[in-house]
Structure formats: structure tokens, C-alpha cells
C-alpha positions in Angstrom: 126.8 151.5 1.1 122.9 151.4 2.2 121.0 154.4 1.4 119.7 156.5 4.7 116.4 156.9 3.7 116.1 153.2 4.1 117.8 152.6 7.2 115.2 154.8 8.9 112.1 153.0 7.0 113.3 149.7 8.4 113.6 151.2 12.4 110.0 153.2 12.2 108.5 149.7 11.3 110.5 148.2 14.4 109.3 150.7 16.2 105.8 150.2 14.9 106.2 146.4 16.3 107.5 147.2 19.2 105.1 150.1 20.5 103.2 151.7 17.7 104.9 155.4 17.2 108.5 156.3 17.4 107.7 158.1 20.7 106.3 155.3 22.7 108.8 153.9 25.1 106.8 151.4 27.1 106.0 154.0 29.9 102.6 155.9 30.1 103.9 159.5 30.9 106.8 159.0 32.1 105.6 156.5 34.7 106.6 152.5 34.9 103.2 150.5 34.9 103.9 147.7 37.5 102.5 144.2 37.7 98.6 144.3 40.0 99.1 142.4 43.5 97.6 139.2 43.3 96.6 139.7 46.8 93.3 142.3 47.1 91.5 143.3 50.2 88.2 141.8 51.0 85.4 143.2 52.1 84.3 139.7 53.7 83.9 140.0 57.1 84.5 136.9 59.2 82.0 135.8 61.8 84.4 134.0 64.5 83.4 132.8 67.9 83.6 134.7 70.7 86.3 133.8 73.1 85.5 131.3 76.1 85.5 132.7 79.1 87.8 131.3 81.9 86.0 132.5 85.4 85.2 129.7 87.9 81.5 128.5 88.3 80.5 130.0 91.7 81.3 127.7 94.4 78.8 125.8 96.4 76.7 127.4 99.6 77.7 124.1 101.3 82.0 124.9 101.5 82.2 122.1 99.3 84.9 122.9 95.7 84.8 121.8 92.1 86.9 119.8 90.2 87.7 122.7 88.0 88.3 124.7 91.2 90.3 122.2 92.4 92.3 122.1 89.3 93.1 125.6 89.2 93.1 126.9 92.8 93.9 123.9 94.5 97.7 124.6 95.6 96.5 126.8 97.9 93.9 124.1 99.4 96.9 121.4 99.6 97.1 119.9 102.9 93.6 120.5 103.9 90.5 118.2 104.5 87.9 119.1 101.3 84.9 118.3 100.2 84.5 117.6 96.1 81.5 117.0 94.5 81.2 115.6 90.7 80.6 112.4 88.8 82.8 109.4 88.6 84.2 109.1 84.9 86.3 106.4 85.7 87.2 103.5 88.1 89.8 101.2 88.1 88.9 97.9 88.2 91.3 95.3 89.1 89.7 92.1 87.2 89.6 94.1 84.0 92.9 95.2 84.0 94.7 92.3 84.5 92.8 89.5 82.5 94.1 88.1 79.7 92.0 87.0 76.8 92.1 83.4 77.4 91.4 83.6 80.9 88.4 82.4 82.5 86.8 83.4 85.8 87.6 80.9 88.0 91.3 81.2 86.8 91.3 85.0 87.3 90.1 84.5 90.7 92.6 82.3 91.6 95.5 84.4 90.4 94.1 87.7 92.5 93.4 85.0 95.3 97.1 83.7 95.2 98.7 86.9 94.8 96.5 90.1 95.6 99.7 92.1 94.9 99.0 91.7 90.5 96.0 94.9 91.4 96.5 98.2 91.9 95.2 100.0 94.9 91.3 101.1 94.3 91.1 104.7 93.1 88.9 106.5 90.6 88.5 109.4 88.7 85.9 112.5 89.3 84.7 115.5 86.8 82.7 118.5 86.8 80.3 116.2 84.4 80.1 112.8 83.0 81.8 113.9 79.7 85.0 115.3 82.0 87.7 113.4 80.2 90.7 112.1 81.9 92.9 114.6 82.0 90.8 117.1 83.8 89.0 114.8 86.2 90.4 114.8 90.1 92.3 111.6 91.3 90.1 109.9 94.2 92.9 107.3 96.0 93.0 105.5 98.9 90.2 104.0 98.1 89.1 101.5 101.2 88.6 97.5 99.9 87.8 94.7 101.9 90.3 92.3 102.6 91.4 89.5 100.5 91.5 85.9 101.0 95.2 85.7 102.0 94.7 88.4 104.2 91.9 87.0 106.3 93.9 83.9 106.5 97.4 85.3 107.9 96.6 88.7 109.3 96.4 89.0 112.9 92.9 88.6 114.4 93.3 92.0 116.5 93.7 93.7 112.7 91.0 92.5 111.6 88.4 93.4 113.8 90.2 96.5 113.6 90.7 97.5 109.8 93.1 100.4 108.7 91.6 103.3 106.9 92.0 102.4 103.5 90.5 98.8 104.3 86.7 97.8 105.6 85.3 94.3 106.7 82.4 93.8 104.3 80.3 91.2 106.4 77.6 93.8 106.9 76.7 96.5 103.8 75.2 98.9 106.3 78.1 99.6 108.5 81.2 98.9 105.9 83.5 102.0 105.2 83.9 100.2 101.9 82.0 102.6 99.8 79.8 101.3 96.5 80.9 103.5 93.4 80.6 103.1 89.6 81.4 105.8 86.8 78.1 107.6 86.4 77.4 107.9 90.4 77.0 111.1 90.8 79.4 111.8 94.6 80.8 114.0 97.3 84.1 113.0 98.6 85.8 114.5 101.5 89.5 113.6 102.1 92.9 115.6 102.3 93.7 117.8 99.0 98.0 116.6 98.7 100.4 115.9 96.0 101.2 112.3 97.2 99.2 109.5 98.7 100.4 107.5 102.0 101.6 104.7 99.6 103.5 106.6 97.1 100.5 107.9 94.7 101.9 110.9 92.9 100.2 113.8 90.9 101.6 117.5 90.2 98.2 118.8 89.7 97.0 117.2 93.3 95.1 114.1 94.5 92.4 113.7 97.1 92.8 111.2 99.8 89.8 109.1 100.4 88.5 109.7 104.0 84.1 109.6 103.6 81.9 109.7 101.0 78.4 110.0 100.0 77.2 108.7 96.8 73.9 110.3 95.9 73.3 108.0 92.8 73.1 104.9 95.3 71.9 106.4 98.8 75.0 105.7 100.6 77.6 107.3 103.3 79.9 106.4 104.9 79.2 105.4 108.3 80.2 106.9 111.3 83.2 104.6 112.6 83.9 104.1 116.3 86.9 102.6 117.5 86.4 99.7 118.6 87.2 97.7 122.4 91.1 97.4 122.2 92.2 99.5 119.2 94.3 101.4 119.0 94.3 105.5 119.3 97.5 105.8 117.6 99.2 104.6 114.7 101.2 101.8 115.1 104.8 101.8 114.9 105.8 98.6 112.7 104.5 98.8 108.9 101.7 96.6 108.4 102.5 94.0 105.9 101.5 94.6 102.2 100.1 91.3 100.0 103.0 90.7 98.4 104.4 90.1 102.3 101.5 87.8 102.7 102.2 85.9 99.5 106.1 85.8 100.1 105.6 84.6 103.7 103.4 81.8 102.6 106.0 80.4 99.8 108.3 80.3 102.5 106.5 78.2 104.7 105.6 75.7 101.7 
């Protein structure tokens, strides 16, 4: 049987690995010592930018609106003739969009002479600034554009002496409705403020329909039209027919 006396010497010296005296427990005065948060507060004090302010720029003497105005009051506005002033930041372009990279110019003239109906209507874009991006610039549509070759061909003299709104005769550059524009040129469009277009142009946000314009950048307004000996004061009650109505009717007669 092991004597007592060494039984004890042999805990003391685990206890004198394990925590020095046979009183220490692990705990400093009765109390748990618990691991330091990795986490400390910092006395670093962030410099962040202040927040953007969201107030309209005052709106012109003049009546005219903003595009930003536009943007966000322009519910209110819908159905109503405005006037918008800003810079063109983009403009479709019929020739552009539809070449193909193999095609030269006398072919691409041909295929928009053959069958006007491959182009979109005119319209174009207008911001605040040149820099407006897309998605914040105002839709300009209804654009006018001066007939095409298969149109002075088949259309009824009578129409063409006396063009629709959203078309011009360009014979003489003083007195055509058809209005010069490229992006940079600086504008002021007047039209009515809607949600849709007379030929199905749609945006929730609104769209201006082209009625005058001025275009500072180039010196040019629209002209004063007046109706001419034997047009008409009302709109008429047929449809006119579109290019692709042209192009059909002139397959059918080949």
C-alpha cells in the first residue's frame, strides 16, 4: 500500500504544473477571465460625402421645362403642348443601323430606296447636358423626314404638295419643316408631353411629340407653315398608306 506522505508530494507538484500553488484554480478572485473581443472600437472618424441633393434646378423665365423636370413632374404635364430645352445625345440614324459590314453605299441606298419600311421612324434623344446618358434623356419622336423615292413616285400629287405633320418637302432648306439636328445641337423642342406616339411609340416615363423646333447650335426654326390652296382643314378619314403599302402595291403590279 503507497505511503500518504507521498501521494500528496506527487499532487502538490501537479498542482505546481498546473497553476503554481495548491490554491490557484484558474480564476483571479473568484472571477472567470474571458477571451478579449477581436473587434475594438475606433476612434477613426470617416470623412463620407455629403448626400446629393434631389431639388429641381429652377425652371426657366421663358415657361419652357427640363428634362429632369420632365422626368420627374411630367405626369402631371401629360397631354399638354411643352416646350424642352437641352442637348441632343442621341439620334437615330437609319443608314447606320441597318448596314451590314459588307455593304457598300450604293447597295444601302438601294435597299432603303426599295423598301423604306427596313428604318425606323426619325426620333432622338435630349438631356439636361451632353453627358445625359440614355436612360435619363427625353424621347423626341415624330420626327418629320422628307419623303422617299417610292413615295414621290406613287403618292398622290394633292399629298404631296400638302405633306402630313411628321413629313416635309425638302426642295427648299428655308421653308422645310424638316428640322437639321445632330447630337451636340444644343435645342428647344415644343410638342405634346404623352405616353404614346400617333404610330404606336410607347414610353412609361413619357415622350414628346415633335410639333416645332429651334436648334440654336445651327440657327434654325421651324417655319411658320400655312395651309396651302386646297388642303385640307381636317384630318382625313382613310389612313394614309405606310412604305411598306407602297412597296407591297408595287410587287403587285410587277
Amino acid at each position: 500500500m503507497p505511503h500518504p506522505h507521498g501521494l500528496r508530494t506527487a499532487l502538490l507538484g501537479t498542482l505546481a504544473v498546473l497553476g503554481g500553488s495548491p490554491g490557484a484554480t484558474g480564476c483571479d478572485n473568484g472571477k472567470m477571465k474571458t477571451p478579449e473581443a477581436e473587434v475594438r472600437k475606433s476612434d477613426l472618424k470617416l470623412n463620407l460625402p455629403p448626400v446629393p441633393a434631389f431639388d429641381l434646378p429652377a425652371a426657366p423665365a421663358d415657361g419652357s421645362h427640363t428634362v429632369k423636370e420632365m422626368r420627374v413632374k411630367g405626369k402631371k404635364l401629360l397631354e399638354s403642348e411643352v416646350t424642352v430645352k437641352g442637348v441632343i445625345t442621341w439620334a437615330y440614324d437609319c443608314p447606320t443601323a441597318i448596314r451590314q459590314p459588307t455593304m457598300s453605299e450604293p447597295e444601302l441606298k438601294k435597299m432603303i430606296e426599295e423598301d423604306p419600311s427596313k428604318c425606323e421612324r426619325p426620333k432622338f434623344f435630349v438631356g439636361d447636358t451632353a453627358d445625359t446618358p440614355a436612360e435619363k434623356s427625353l424621347w423626341v419622336v415624330e420626327v418629320p423626314r422628307p419623303y422617299y423615292k417610292i413615295e414621290l413616285e406613287r403618292l398622290p400629287k394633292e399629298e404631296l404638295r400638302n405633306p402630313p405633320a411628321d413629313r416635309c418637302d425638302n426642295k427648299d432648306p428655308r421653308k422645310t419643316t424638316c428640322p437639321p439636328y445632330k447630337v451636340g445641337d444644343q435645342v428647344e423642342i415644343t410638342g405634346t408631353w404623352k405616353l404614346s406616339s400617333p404610330h404606336s411609340e410607347r414610353n412609361s416615363d413619357g415622350l414628346l411629340v415633335f410639333k416645332r423646333m429651334k436648334n440654336v447650335t445651327q440657327s434654325w426654326e421651324s417655319p411658320v407653315v400655312e395651309p396651302k390652296p386646297g388642303a385640307q382643314t381636317s384630318p382625313p378619314g382613310p389612313t394614309k398608306p405606310s412604305p411598306q403599302d407602297l412597296v407591297n402595291k408595287g410587287k403587285g403590279r410587277g
